[in-house]
N, C-alpha and C positions, 0 to 999 in steps of 0.2 A: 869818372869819365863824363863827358861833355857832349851831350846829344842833341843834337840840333836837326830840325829839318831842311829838305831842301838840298839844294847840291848846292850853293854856297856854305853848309854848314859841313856837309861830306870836306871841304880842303883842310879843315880846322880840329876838325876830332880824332880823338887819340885812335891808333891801330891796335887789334885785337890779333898783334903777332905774337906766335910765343917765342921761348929761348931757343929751340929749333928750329924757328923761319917757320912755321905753320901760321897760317891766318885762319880763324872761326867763322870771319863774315873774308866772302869771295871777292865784293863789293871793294874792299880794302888793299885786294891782292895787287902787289909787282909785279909779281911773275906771269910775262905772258910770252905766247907764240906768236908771229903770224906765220899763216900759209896764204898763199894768192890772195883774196881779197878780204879774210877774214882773221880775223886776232883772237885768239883762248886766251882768257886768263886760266891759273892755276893758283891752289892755296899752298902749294909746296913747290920746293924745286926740285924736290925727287918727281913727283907727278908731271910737273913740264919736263926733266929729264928724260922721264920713259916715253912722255907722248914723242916728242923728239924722235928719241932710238925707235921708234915701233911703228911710226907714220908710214917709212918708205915700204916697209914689207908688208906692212897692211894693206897699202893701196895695190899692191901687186897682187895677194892673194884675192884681196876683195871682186878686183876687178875678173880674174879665174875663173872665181866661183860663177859669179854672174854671169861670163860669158858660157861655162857649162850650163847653168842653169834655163839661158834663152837658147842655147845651142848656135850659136853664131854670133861672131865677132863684130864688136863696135866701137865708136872710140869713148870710153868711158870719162874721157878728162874733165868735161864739161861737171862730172856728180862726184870729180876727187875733194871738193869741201864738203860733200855731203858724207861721203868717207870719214872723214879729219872728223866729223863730228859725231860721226858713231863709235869713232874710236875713242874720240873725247871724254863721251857719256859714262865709256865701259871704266877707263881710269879716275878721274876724278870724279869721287864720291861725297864732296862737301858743298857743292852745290854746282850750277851750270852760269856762264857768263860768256859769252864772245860778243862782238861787234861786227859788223858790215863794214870795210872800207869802198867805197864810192870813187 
């Protein structure tokens, strides 16, 4: 394998995919989400799969709890990426990667 530094060297070197679509380095990964203005990658597509399935209902419970937890109701949308990203943390356990879109 072919290691180079640099993000001109990142387009050239080989990918650290296995035969089941796993990738070792995250840095490497295809597989991404986006939600509003942020991108996740994933080193699997069972992992982006489940984040997928389990976004909507997480953001509903999430938001629940919090509003039992302050006891009154607010509108939460503005912190549903900050959601996306806890849920993110809890599935994909081979490392962390998202982006900002602007």
């Amino acid at each position: 394998m072919n290691i180079l530094d640099g993000e001109e060297g990142r387009e050239n070197r080989m990918t650290n995919k296995t035969r089941r679509g796993i990738y070792y380095d995250i840095n490497d990964s295809e597989y991404s989400y986006k939600f509003k203005n942020t991108i996740f990658f994933f080193t699997s597509q069972s992992y982006l799969n489940k984040f997928e399935e389990r976004l909507p209902e997480y953001i509903i419970t999430r938001t629940k709890e919090l509003n039992h937890t302050i006891r009154f109701k607010i509108d939460w949308s503005r912190y549903e990426e900050l959601m996306a990203l806890e849920l993110y943390k809890q599935i994909e356990t081979r490392g962390v990667r998202y982006e900002k879109i602007k």
